[in-house]
C-alpha positions as CSV (number, residue, x, y, z in Angstrom):
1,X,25.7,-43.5,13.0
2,X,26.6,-40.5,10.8
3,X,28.2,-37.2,13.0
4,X,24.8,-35.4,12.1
5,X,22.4,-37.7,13.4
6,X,24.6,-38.2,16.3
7,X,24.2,-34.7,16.9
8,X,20.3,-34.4,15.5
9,X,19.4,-37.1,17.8
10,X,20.9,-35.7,20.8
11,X,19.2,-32.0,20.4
12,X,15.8,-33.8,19.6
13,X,16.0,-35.9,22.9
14,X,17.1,-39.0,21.9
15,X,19.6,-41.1,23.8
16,X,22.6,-41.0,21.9
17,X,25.4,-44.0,22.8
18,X,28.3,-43.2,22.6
19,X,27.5,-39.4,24.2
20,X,28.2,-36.5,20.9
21,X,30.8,-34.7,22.1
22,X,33.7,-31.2,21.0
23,X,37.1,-31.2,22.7
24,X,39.2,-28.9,21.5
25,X,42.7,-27.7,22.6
26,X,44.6,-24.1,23.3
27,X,48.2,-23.0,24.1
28,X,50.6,-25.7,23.9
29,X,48.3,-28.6,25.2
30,X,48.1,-29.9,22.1
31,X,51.8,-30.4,21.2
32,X,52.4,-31.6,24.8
33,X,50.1,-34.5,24.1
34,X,52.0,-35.3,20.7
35,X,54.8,-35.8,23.0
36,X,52.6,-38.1,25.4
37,X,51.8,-39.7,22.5
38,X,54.6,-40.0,20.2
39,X,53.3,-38.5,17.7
40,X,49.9,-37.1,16.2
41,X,47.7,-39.7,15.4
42,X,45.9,-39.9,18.7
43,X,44.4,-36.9,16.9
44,X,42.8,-39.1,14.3
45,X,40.9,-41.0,17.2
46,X,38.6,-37.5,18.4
47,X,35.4,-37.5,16.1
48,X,34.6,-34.4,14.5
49,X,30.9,-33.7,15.1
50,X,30.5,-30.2,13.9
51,X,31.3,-28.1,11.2
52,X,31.5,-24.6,11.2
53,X,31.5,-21.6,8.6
54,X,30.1,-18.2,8.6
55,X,29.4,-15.1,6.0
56,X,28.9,-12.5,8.3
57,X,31.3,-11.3,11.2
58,X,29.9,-8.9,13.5
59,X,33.6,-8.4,15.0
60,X,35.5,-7.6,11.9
61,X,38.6,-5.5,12.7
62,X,41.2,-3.8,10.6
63,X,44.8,-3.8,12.2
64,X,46.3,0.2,12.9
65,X,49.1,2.3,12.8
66,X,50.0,1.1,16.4
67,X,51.4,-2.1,16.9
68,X,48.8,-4.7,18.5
69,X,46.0,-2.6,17.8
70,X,42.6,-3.2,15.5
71,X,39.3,-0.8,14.8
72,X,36.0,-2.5,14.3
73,X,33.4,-1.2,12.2
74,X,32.2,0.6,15.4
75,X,34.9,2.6,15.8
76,X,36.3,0.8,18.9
77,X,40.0,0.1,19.4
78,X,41.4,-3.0,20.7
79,X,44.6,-4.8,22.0
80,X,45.3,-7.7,20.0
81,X,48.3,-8.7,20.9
82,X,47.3,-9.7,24.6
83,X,45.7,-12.7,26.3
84,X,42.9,-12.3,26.4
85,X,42.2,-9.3,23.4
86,X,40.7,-6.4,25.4
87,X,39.0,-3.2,24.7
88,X,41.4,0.0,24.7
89,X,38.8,2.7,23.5
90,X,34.9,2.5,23.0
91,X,33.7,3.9,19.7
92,X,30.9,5.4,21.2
93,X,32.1,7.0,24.0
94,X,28.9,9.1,24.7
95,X,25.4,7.7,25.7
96,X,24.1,9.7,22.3
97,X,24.3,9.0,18.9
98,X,24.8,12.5,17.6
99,X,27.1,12.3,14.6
100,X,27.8,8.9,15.3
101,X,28.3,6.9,11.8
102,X,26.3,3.9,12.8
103,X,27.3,1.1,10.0
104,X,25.1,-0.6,7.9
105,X,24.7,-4.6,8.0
106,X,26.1,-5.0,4.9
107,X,29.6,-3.6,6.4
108,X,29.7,-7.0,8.0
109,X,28.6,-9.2,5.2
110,X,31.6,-11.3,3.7
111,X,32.3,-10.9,0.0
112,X,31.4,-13.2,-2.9
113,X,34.5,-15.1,-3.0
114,X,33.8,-15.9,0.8
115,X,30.5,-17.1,0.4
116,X,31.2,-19.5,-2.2
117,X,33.9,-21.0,-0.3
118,X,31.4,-21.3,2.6
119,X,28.9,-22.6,0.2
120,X,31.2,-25.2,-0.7
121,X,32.0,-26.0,3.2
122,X,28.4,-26.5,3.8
123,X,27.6,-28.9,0.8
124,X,31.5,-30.8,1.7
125,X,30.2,-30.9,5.1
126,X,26.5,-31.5,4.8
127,X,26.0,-35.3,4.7
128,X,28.8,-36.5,7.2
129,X,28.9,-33.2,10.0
130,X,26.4,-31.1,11.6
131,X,26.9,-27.7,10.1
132,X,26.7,-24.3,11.9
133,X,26.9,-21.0,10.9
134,X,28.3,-18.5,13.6
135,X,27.5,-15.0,13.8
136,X,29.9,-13.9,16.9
137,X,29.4,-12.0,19.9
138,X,25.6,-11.1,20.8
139,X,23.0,-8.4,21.7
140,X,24.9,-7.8,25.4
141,X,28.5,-8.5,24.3
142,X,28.4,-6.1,21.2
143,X,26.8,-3.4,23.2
144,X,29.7,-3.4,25.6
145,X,32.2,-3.4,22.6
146,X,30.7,-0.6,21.5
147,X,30.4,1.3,24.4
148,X,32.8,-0.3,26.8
149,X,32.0,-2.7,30.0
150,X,31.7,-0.3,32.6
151,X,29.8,2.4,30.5
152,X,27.1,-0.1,29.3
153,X,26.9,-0.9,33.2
154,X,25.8,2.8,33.9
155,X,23.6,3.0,30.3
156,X,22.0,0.0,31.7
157,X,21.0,1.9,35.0
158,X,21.3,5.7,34.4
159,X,20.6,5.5,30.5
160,X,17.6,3.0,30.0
161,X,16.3,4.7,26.6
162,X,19.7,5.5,25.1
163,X,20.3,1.7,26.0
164,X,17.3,0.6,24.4
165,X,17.7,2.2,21.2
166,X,21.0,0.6,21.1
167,X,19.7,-2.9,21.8
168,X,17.4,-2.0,19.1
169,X,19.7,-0.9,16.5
170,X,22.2,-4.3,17.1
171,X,19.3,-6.3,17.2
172,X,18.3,-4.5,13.2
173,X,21.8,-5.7,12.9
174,X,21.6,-9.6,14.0
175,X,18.1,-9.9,12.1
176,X,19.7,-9.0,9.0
177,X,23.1,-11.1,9.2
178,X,20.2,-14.1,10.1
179,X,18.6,-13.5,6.7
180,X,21.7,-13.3,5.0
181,X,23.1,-16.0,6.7
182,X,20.4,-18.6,5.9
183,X,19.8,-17.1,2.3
184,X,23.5,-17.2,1.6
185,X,23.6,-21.1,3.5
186,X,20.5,-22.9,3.2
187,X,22.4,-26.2,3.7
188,X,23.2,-24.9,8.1
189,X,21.9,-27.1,10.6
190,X,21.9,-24.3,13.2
191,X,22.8,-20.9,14.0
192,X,25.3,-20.1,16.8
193,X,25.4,-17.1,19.0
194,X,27.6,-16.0,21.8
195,X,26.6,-13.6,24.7
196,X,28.1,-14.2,27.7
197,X,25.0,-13.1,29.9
198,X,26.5,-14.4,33.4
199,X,29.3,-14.6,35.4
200,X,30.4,-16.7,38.1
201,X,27.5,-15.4,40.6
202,X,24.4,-14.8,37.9
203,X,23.4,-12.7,35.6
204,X,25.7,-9.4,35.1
205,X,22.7,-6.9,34.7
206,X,20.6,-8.8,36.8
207,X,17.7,-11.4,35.7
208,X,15.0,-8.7,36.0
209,X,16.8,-6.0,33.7
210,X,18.3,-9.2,31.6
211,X,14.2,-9.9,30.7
212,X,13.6,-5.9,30.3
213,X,16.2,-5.2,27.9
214,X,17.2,-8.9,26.1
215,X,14.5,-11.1,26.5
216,X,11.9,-9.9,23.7
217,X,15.0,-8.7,21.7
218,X,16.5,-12.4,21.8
219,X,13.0,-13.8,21.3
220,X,12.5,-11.8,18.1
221,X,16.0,-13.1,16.7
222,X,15.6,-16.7,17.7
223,X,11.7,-16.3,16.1
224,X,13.5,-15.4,12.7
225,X,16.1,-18.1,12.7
226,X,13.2,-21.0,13.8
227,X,11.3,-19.2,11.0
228,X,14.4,-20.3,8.3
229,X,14.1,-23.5,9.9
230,X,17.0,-23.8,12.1
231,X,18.3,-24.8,15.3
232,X,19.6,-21.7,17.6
233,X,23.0,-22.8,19.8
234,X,23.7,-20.0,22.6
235,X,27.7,-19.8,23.9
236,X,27.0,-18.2,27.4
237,X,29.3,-18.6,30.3
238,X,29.0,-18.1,34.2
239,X,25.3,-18.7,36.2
240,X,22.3,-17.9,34.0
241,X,20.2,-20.6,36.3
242,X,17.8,-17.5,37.5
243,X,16.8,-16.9,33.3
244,X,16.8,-21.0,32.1
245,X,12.9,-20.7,32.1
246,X,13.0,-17.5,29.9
247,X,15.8,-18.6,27.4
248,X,13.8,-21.9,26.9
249,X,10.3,-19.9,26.6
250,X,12.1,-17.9,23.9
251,X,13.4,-20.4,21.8
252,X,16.8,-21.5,22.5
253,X,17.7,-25.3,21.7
254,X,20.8,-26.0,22.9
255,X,22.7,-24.2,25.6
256,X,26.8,-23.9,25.2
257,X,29.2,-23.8,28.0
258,X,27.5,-24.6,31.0
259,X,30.3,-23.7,33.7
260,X,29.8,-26.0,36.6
261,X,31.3,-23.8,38.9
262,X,29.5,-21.1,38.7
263,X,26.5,-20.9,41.0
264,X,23.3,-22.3,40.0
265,X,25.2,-24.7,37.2
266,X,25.5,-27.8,38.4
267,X,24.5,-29.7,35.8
268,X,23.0,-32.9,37.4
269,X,20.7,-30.1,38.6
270,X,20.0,-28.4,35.7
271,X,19.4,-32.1,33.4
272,X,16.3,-33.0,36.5
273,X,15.1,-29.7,36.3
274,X,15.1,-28.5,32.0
275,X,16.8,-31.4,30.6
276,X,13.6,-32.5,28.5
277,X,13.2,-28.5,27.5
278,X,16.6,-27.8,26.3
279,X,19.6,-29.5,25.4
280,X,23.4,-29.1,27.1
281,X,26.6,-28.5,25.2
282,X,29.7,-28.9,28.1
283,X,29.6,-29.3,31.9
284,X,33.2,-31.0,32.2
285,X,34.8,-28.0,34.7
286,X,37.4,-26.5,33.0
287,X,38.2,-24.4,36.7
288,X,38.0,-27.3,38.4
289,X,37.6,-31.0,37.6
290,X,40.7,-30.4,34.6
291,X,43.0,-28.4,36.0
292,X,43.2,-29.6,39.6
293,X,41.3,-32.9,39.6
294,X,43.4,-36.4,39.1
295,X,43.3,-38.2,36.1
296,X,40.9,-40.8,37.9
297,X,38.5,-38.0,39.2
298,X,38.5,-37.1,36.1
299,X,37.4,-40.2,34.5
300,X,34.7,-40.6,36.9
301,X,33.4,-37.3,36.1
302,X,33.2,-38.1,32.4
303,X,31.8,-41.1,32.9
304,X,29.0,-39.8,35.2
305,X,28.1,-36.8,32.8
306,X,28.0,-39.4,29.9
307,X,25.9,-41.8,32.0
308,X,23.4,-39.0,33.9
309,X,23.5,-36.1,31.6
310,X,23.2,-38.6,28.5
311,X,20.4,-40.6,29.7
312,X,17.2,-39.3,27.4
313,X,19.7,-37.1,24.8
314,X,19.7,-33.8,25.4
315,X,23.7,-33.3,26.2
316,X,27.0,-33.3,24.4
317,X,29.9,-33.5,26.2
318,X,32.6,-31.2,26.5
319,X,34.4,-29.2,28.4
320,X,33.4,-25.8,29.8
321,X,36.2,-24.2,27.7
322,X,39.0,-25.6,25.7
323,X,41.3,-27.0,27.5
324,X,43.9,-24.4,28.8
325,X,47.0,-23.8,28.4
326,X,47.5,-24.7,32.8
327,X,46.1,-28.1,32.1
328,X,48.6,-31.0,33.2
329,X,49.5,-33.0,30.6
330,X,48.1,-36.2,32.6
331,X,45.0,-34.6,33.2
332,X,44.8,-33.4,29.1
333,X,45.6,-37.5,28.6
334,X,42.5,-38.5,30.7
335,X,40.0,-36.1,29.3
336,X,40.8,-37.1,25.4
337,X,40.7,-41.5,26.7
338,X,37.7,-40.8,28.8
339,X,35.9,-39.0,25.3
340,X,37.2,-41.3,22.9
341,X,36.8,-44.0,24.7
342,X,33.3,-44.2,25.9
């Protein structure tokens, strides 16, 4: 079976053997396992489900004067050179948008020359891969880079119109980089967004303001992207168990991340009660299970999320996150056997 049906199969509920699956690899883990392995072609044996491109990006940056530091089209400044990249001054530092120079769509659009290449991506990629086109951070996660975390916080409590209009003007924006997107890539498979609604205890604003202020902007977003006939994958981390039934009445298809240790995520839980309404991308805990678990628990664990979370389709494996630099090089062995050798 062909990457893309692998993956097609899985979203549309079909039980997929061996389980679709993305493992991918940050700080050194990589090169330790090279070591482990003598060499890189254990690489060779990890499948390569997706492929990714994109013509618009929503974050786009331009490096300053100071050393480290980057503007976006916003007018926010950020720290570059740190782990993780971190806001240093919001552009919009007021709840107002007096003589504020909001930027137009376009601003984000890439340029001929990168469309084509993308273009060429998509039609390289098309038959063999299951093709997404990403479109960055989302409605919540651009707010806050445009006004900074703790600000939007207050806007979200103190300043509910000012935060509205904002919402509305990013959600102008995402409506138009869809259109462009899927005019400029008719050949996607999906479109992937990333708004990382919860944290490790639910959602940050609260489910009741989350459905206020996001949930008919998301649902008019996701409506235009099922409307160019594609599939909408959601990156979210932490605990948004208290808002599954609204992200599933609005639209979404498949669900990314899916942090086990946050509360509300097991995922055995979540499969009995919404795994025939949505589909799972992750679940493998990347603050637990990886890190601090034995080669053999991890094993298990892969093997019980392929067996459980596979039965029916509706999952592809992963882990929560990439894994991390802390991960011990027996325990990065076990996860890539237990994937590749399902």
């Amino acid at each position: 079976m062909k990457s893309r049906d692998a993956i097609l199969g899985a979203i549309k509920h079909q039980e997929i053997r061996p389980v679709p699956y993305t493992l991918g690899f940050e700080g050194d883990v990589a090169d330790r396992l090279d070591g482990h392995y003598g060499g890189k072609e254990w690489r060779k044996r990890i499948q390569t489900y997706f492929a990714g491109t994109a013509v618009v990006d929503g974050m786009k940056k331009e490096p300053m004067e100071q050393e480290g530091r980057h503007r976006d089209l916003y007018g926010t400044i950020w720290r570059m050179d740190r782990r993780p990249f971190h806001l240093e001054k919001p552009g919009l530092a007021k709840p107002s948008f007096d003589n504020y120079d909001w930027p137009a769509p376009e601003r984000f659009f890439a340029d001929h020359k990168r469309i084509t290449e993308a273009r060429k991506q998509c039609r390289a990629n098309k038959e063999e891969h299951f093709v997404m086109a990403g479109l960055g951070w989302g409605l919540f996660e651009t707010s806050w880079g445009i006004r900074g975390f703790e600000n939007v916080l207050m806007d979200v409590a103190a300043e509910p119109d000012f935060f509205e209009e904002l919402l509305d003007r990013i959600t102008e924006q995402f409506l138009a980089y869809v259109d462009f997107t899927c005019r400029s890539l008719p050949e996607i498979d999906a479109i992937m967004f990333g708004d990382d609604w919860g944290d490790q205890r639910g959602v940050i604003v609260g489910p009741d303001r989350w459905r206020k202020f996001f949930k008919p902007r998301w649902a008019k977003i996701y409506s235009r992207v099922h409307d160019c006939g594609k599939l909408i994958i959601s990156h979210c981390c932490g605990s948004v168990v208290d808002i599954m039934d609204d992200i599933i009445e609005i639209g979404l298809d498949v669900l990314e991340s899916v942090q086990p240790e946050a509360r509300g995520m097991n995922p055995y839980a979540l499969k009995k009660r919404w795994g025939d309404k949505i589909t799972f991308w992750g679940c493998l805990g990347s603050q637990s299970t990886i890190p601090f678990g034995t080669p053999e628990e991890i094993r298990r664990e892969v093997q019980k999320l392929c067996r459980e979370m596979g039965a029916g389709g509706g999952y592809i494996l992963a882990p929560a996150k990439a894994l991390q630099p802390e991960t011990p090089t027996a325990n990065a062995v076990a996860v890539v056997e237990a994937f590749t050798n399902q």
